[in-house]
C-alpha positions as CSV (number, residue, x, y, z in Angstrom):
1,X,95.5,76.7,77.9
2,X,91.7,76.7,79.2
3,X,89.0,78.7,79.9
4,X,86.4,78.4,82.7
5,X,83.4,80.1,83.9
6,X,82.1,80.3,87.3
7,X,78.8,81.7,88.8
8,X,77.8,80.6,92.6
9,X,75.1,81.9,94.7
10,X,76.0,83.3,98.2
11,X,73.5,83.1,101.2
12,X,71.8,86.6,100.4
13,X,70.9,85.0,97.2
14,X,73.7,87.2,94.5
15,X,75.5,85.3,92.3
16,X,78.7,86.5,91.3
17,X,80.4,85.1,88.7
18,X,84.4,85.2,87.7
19,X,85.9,83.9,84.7
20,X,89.8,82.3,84.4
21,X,92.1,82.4,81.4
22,X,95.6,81.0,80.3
23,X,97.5,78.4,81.8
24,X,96.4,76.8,85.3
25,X,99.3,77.5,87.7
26,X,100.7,74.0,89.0
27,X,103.7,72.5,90.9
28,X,105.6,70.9,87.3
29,X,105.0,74.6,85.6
30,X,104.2,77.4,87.4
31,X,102.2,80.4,86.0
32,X,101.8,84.1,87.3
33,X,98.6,84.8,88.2
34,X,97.0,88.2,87.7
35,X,93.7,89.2,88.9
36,X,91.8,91.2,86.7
37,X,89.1,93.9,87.7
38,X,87.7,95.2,84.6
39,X,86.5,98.9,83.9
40,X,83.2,100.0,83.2
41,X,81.1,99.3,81.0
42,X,82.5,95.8,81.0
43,X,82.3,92.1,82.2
44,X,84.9,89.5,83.4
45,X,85.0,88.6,79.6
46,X,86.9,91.4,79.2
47,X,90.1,89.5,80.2
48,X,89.3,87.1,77.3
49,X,91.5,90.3,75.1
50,X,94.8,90.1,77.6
51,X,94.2,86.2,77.3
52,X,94.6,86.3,73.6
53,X,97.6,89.0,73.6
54,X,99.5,86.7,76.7
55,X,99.9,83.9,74.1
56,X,102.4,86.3,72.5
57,X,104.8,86.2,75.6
58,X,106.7,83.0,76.6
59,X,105.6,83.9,80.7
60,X,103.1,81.6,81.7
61,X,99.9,83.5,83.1
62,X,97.0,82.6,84.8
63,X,94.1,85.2,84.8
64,X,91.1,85.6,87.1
65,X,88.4,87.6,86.3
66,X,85.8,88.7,88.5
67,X,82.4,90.6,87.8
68,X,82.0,93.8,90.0
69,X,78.8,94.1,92.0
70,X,76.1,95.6,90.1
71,X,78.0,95.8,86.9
72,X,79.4,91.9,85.4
C-alpha cells in the first residue's frame, strides 16, 4: 500500500494538487478505484481516514483525491 502526493502547475499558473491512497491498481491484482471529492472545510487528505478504514476490507482499493478549486 502507498501513498503519493501530486501538485502540478497548469498554463494559467494554479496548481492543483491530488493525493492517492491504498493499493495501485495493476494487471497481476486489480484494485477498485474510487475518486474522492472531499466536503468542505477539507483537503484531499481527507481520504487519508477511508484509506485507513479500507485496510479493514479484503477488496483492494485504490483512492484519488483531488483538491477543489479554491478550497484544497
Amino acid at each position: 500500500d502507498t501513498r503519493s502526493y501530486h501538485t502540478f502547475t497548469l498554463p494559467d499558473s494554479r496548481t492543483p494538487s491530488d493525493a492517492t491512497y491504498g493499493s495501485p491498481p495493476s494487471l497481476k491484482a486489480p484494485a477498485t478505484i474510487i475518486l474522492c471529492c472531499h466536503g468542505f472545510p477539507s483537503s484531499r487528505i481527507e481520504a487519508a481516514f477511508i484509506d485507513f478504514k479500507s485496510k479493514q476490507i479484503p477488496t483492494p482499493l485504490h483512492m484519488i483525491s483531488i483538491d477543489r478549486p479554491g478550497v484544497g
